[in-house]
C-alpha positions as a Markdown table, in Angstrom:
| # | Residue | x | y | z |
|---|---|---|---|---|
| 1 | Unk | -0.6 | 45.1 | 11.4 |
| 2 | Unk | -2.7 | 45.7 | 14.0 |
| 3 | Unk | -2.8 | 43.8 | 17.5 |
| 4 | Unk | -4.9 | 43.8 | 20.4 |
| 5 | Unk | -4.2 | 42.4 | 23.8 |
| 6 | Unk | -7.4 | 41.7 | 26.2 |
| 7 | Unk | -7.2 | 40.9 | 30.1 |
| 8 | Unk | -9.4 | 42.2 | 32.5 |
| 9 | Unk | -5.9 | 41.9 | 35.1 |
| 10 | Unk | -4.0 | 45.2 | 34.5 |
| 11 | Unk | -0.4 | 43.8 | 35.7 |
| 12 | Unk | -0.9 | 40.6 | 33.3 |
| 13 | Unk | -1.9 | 43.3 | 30.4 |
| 14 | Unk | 0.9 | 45.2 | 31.1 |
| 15 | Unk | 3.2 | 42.4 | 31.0 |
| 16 | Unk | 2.1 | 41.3 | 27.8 |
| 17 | Unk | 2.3 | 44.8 | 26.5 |
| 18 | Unk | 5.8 | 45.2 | 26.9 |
| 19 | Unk | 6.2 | 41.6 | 25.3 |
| 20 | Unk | 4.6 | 42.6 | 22.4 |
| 21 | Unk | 5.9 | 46.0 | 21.8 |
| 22 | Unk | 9.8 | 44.5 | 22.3 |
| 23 | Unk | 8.7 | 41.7 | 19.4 |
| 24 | Unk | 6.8 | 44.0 | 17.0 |
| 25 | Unk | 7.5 | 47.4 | 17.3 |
| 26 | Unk | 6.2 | 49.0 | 14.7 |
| 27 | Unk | 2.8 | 47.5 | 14.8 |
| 28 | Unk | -0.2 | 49.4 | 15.7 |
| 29 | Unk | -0.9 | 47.6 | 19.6 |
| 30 | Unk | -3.9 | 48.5 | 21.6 |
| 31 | Unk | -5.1 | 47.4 | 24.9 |
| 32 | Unk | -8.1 | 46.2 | 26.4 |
| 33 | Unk | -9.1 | 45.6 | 29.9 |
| 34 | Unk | -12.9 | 45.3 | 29.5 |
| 35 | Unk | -13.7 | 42.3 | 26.5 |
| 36 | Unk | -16.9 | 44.3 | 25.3 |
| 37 | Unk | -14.5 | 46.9 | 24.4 |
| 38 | Unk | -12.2 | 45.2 | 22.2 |
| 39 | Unk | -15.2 | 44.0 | 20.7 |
| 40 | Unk | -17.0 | 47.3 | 20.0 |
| 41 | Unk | -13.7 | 48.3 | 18.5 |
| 42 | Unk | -13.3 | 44.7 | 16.5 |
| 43 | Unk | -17.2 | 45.6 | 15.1 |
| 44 | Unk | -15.6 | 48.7 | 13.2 |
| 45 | Unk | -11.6 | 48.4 | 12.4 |
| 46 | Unk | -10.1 | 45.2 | 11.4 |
| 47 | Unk | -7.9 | 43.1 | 13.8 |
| 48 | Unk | -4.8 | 41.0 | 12.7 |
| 49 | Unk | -3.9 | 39.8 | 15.6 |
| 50 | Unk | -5.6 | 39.0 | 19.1 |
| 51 | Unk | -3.9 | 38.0 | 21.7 |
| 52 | Unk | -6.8 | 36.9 | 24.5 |
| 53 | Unk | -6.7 | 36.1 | 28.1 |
| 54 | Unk | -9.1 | 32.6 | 28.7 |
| 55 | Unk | -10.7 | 33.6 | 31.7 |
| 56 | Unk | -12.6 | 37.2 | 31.8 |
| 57 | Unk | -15.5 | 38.2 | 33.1 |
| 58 | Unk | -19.3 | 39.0 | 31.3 |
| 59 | Unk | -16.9 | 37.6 | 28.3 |
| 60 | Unk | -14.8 | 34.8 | 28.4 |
| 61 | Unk | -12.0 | 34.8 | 26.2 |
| 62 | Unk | -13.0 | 31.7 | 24.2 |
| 63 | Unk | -16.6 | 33.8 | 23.7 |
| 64 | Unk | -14.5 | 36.7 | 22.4 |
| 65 | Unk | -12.3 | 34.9 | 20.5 |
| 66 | Unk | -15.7 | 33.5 | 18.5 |
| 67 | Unk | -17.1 | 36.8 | 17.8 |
| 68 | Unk | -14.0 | 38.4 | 16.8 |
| 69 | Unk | -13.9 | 35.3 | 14.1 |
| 70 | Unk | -17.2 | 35.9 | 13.3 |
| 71 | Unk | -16.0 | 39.3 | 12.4 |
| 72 | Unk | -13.3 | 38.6 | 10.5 |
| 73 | Unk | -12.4 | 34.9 | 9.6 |
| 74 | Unk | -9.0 | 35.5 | 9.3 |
| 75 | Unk | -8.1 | 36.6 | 12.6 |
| 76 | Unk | -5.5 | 35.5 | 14.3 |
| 77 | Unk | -6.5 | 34.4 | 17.9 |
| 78 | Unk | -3.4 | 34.1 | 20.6 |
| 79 | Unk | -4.8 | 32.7 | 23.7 |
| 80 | Unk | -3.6 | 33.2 | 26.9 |
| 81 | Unk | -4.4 | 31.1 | 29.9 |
| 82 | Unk | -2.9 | 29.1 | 33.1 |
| 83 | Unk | -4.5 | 26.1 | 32.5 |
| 84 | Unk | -3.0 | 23.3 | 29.7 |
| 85 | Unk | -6.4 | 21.7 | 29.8 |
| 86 | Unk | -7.6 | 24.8 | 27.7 |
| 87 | Unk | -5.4 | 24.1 | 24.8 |
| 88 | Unk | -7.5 | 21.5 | 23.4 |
| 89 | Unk | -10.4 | 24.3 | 23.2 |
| 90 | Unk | -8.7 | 27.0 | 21.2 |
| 91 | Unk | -7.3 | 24.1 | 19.1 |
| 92 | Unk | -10.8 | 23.0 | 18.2 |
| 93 | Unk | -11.4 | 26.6 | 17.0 |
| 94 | Unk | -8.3 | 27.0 | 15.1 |
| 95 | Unk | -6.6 | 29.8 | 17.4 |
| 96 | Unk | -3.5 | 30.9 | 16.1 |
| 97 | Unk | -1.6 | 30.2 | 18.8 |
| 98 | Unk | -1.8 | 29.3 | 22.6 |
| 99 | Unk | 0.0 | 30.9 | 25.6 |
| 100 | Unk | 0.5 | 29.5 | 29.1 |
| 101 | Unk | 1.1 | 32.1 | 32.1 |
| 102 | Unk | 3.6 | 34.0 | 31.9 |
| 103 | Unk | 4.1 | 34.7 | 28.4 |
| 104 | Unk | 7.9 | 35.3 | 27.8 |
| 105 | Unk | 9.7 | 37.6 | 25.2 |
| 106 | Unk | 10.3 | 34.2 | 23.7 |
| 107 | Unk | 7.0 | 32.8 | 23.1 |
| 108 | Unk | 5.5 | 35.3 | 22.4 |
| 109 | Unk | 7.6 | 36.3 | 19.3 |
| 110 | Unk | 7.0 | 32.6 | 18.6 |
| 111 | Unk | 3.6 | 33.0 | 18.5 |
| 112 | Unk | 3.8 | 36.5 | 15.8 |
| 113 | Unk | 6.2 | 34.4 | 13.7 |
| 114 | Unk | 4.5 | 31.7 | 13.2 |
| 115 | Unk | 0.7 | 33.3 | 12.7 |
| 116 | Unk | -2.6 | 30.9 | 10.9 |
| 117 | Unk | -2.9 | 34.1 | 8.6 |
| 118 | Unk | 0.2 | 35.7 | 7.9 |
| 119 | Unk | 0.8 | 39.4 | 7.0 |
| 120 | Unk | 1.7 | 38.8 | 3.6 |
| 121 | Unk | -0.9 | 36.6 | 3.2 |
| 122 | Unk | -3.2 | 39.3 | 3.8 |
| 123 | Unk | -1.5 | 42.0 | 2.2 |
| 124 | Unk | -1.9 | 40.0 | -1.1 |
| 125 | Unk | -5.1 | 41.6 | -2.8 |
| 126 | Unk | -6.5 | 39.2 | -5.0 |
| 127 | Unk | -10.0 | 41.0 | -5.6 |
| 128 | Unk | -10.2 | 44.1 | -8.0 |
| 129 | Unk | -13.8 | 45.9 | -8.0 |
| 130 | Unk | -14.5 | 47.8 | -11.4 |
| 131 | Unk | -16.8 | 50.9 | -10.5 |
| 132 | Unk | -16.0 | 53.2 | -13.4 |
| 133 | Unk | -18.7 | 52.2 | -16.5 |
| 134 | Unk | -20.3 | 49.0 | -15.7 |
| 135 | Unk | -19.8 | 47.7 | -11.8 |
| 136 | Unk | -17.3 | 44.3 | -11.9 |
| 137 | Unk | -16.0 | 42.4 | -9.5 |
| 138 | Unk | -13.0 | 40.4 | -10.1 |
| 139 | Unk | -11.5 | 37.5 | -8.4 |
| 140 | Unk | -7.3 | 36.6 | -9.4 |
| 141 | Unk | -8.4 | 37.9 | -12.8 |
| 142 | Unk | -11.8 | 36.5 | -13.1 |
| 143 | Unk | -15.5 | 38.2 | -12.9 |
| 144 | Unk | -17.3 | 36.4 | -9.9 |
| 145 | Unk | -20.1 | 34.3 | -10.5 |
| 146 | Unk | -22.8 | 34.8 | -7.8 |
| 147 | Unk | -26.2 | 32.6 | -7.9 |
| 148 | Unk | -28.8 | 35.9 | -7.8 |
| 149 | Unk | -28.2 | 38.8 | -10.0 |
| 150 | Unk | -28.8 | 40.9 | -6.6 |
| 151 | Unk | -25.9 | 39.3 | -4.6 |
| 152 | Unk | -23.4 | 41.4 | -7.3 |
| 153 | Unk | -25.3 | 44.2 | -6.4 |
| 154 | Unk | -24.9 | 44.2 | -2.8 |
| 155 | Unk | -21.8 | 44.0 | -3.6 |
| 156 | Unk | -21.6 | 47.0 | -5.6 |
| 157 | Unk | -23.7 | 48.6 | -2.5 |
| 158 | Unk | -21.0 | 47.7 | 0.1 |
| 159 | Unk | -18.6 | 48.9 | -2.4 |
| 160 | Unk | -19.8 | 51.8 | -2.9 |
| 161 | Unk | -20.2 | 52.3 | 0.9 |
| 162 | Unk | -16.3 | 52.8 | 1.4 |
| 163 | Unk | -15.8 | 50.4 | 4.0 |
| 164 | Unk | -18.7 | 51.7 | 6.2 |
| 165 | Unk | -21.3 | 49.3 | 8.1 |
| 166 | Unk | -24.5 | 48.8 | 6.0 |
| 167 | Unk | -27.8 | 47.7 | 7.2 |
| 168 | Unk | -30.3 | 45.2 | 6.1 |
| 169 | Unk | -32.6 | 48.2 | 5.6 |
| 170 | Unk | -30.7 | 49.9 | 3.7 |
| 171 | Unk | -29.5 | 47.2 | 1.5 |
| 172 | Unk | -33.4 | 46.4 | 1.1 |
| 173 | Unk | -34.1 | 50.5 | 0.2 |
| 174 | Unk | -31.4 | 50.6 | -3.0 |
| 175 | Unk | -31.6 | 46.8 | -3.9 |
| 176 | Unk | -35.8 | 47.4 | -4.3 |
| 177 | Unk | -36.4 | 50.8 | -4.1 |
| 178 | Unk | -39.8 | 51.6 | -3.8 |
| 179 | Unk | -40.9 | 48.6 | -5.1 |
| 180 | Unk | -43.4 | 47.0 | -2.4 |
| 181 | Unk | -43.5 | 46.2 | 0.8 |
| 182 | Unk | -39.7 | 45.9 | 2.2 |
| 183 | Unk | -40.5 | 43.8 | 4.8 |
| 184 | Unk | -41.8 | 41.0 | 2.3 |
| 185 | Unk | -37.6 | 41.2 | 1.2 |
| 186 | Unk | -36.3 | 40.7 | 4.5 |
| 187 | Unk | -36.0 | 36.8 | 3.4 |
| 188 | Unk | -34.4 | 37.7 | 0.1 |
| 189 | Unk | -32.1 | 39.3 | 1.4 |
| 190 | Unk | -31.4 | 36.5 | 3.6 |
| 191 | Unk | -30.7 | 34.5 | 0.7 |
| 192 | Unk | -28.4 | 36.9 | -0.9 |
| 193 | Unk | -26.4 | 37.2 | 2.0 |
| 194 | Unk | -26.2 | 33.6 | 2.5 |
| 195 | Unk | -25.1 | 33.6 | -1.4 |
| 196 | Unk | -22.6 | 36.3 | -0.5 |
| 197 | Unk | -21.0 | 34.3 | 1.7 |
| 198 | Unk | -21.3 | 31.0 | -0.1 |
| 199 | Unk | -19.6 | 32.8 | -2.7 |
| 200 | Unk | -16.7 | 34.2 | -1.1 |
| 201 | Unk | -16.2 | 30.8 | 1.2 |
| 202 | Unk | -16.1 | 29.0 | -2.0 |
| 203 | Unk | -13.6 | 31.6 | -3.6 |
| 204 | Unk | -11.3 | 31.5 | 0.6 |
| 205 | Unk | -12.0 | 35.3 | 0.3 |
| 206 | Unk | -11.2 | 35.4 | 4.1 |
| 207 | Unk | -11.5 | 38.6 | 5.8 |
| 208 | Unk | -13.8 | 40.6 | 2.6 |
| 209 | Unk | -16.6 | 41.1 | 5.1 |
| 210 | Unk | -16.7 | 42.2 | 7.8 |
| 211 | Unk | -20.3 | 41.7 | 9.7 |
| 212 | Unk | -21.9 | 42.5 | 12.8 |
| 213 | Unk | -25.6 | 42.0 | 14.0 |
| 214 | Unk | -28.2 | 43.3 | 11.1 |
| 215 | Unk | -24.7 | 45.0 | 8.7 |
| 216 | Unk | -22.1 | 44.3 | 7.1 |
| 217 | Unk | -18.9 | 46.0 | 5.5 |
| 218 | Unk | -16.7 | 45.3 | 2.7 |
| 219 | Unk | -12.9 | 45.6 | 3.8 |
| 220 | Unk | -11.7 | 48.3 | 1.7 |
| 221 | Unk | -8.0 | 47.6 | 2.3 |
| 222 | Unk | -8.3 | 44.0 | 1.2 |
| 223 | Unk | -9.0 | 45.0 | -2.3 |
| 224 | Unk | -8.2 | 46.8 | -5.3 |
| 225 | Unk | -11.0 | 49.3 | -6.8 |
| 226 | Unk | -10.5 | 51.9 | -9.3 |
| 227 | Unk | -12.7 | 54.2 | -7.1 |
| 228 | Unk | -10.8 | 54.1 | -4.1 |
| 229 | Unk | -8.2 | 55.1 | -6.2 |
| 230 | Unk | -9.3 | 57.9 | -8.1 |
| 231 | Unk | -10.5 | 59.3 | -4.6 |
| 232 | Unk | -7.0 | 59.0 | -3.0 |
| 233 | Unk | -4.7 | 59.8 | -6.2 |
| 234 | Unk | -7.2 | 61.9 | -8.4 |
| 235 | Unk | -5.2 | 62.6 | -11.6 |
| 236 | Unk | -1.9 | 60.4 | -10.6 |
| 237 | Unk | -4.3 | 57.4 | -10.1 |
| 238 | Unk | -4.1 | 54.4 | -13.0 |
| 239 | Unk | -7.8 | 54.7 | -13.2 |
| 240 | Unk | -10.0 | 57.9 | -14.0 |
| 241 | Unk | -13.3 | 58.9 | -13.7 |
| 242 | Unk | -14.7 | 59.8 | -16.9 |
| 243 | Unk | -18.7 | 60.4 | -15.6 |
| 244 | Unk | -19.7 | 57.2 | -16.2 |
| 245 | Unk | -20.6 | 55.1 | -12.9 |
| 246 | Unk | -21.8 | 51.6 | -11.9 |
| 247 | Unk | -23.9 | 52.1 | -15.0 |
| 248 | Unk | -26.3 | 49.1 | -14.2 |
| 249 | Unk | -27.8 | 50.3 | -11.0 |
| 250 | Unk | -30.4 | 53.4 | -10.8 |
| 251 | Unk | -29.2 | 54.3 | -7.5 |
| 252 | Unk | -25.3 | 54.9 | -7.9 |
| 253 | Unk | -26.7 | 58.0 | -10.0 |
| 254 | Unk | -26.9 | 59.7 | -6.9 |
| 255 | Unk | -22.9 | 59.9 | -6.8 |
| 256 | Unk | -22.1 | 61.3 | -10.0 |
| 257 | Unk | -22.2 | 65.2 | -8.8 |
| 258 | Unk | -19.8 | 64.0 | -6.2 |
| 259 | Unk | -17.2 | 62.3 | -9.1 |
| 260 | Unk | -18.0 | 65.1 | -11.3 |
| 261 | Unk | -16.9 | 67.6 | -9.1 |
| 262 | Unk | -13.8 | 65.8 | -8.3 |
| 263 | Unk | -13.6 | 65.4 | -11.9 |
| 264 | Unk | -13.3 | 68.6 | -13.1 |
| 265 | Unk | -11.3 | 70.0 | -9.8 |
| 266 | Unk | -7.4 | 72.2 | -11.5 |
């Protein structure tokens, strides 16, 4: 699991540090005395747990705490303030859990106890994506039903993409190709990402995307996909390459040489 503490104070940070650290451990903990930070490193690794200090400045904590949900839904927010009056606030946003100064060892291992998303929650992979022959995607045993053929297949982009950001552009460049102007799809693609989303809100696929201005990223470690695993196992993996691809879509042709070398590696 992994936490991040934010508070532009240092001796309130370090405080809370130690609190942490004595409750959990053996979780991954990182600190944060600038907000922007925490938020440039939110925009590329997924946070489990934030705990947030209310009153920052350039970024409030309430601010932060929206982005870092805007992120990643599933989030769990821990603010941290002085002032009771705040409560109401982070209650109206669904926080996790709500601190008054000073946190104690107590409270505080309250507060990671009793999280809005729980570990095992999240570590309960309900989505499988099929890469090998035709490109699936799966849902508690189920293919997923998206309103536009070309939602799947961002899908299968983002997929395919390993867990990296993606841009609209190139979403637009291997959804249409060369096929007319791309900023006549800029729209579309509006519409396929509002279907995305739709879709996975519909499905409480919380924490599958993870966006940022103009990209987005599926979260490789909340599924289950044959590729990841042929790349990480190769021959001990369940599921094995056999040179067929994501068979539906022109441009995952591009990453056969890659599988096929892998393929045929002693």
């Amino acid at each position: 699991m992994t936490i991040i503490a934010v508070n532009d104070d240092r001796d309130e940070l370090d405080l809370l540090l130690d609190l942490i650290y004595d409750a959990n451990p053996d979780d991954e903990i990182l600190e944060f005395e600038d907000p922007l930070l925490a938020l440039a490193y939110a925009r590329e690794n997924e946070v489990d747990v934030a705990f947030i200090d209310m009153s920052m400045p350039e970024l409030d904590g309430l601010q932060l705490g929206i982005y870092l949900k805007d992120l990643n839904s599933s989030v769990n927010l821990i603010f941290v303030s002085d002032d009771k009056k705040q409560a109401y606030t982070a209650l109206e946003m669904h926080a996790s859990g709500y601190l008054l100064k000073p946190p104690t060892e107590k409270k505080v291992v309250r507060e990671l106890e009793e999280l809005r998303f729980p570990q095992f929650q999240k570590e309960h992979k309900r989505v499988f994506a099929q890469t090998f022959g035709n490109f699936e995607l799966f849902v508690d045993g189920i293919p997923v039903e998206f309103k536009y053929k070309k939602t799947k297949e961002i899908v299968a982009v983002l997929v395919n993409n390993k867990g990296a950001q993606t841009t609209n552009g190139e979403l637009i460049a291997a959804l249409w190709e060369d096929d007319g102007d791309p900023q006549k799809k800029v729209s579309y693609l509006c519409n396929l990402r509002q279907d995305l989303q739709n879709t996975f809100t519909r499905l409480k696929l919380d924490g599958i995307l993870l966006k940022q201005r103009g990209s987005m990223a599926i979260a490789k470690d909340r599924i289950v996909c044959d590729l990841y695993e042929f790349l990480e196992k190769k021959k001990a993996s369940p599921y094995q390459y056999t040179g067929d691809y994501m068979n539906q879509y022109s441009w995952a042709e591009y990453y056969h040489a890659d599988l096929d070398e892998l393929l045929y590696e002693d």
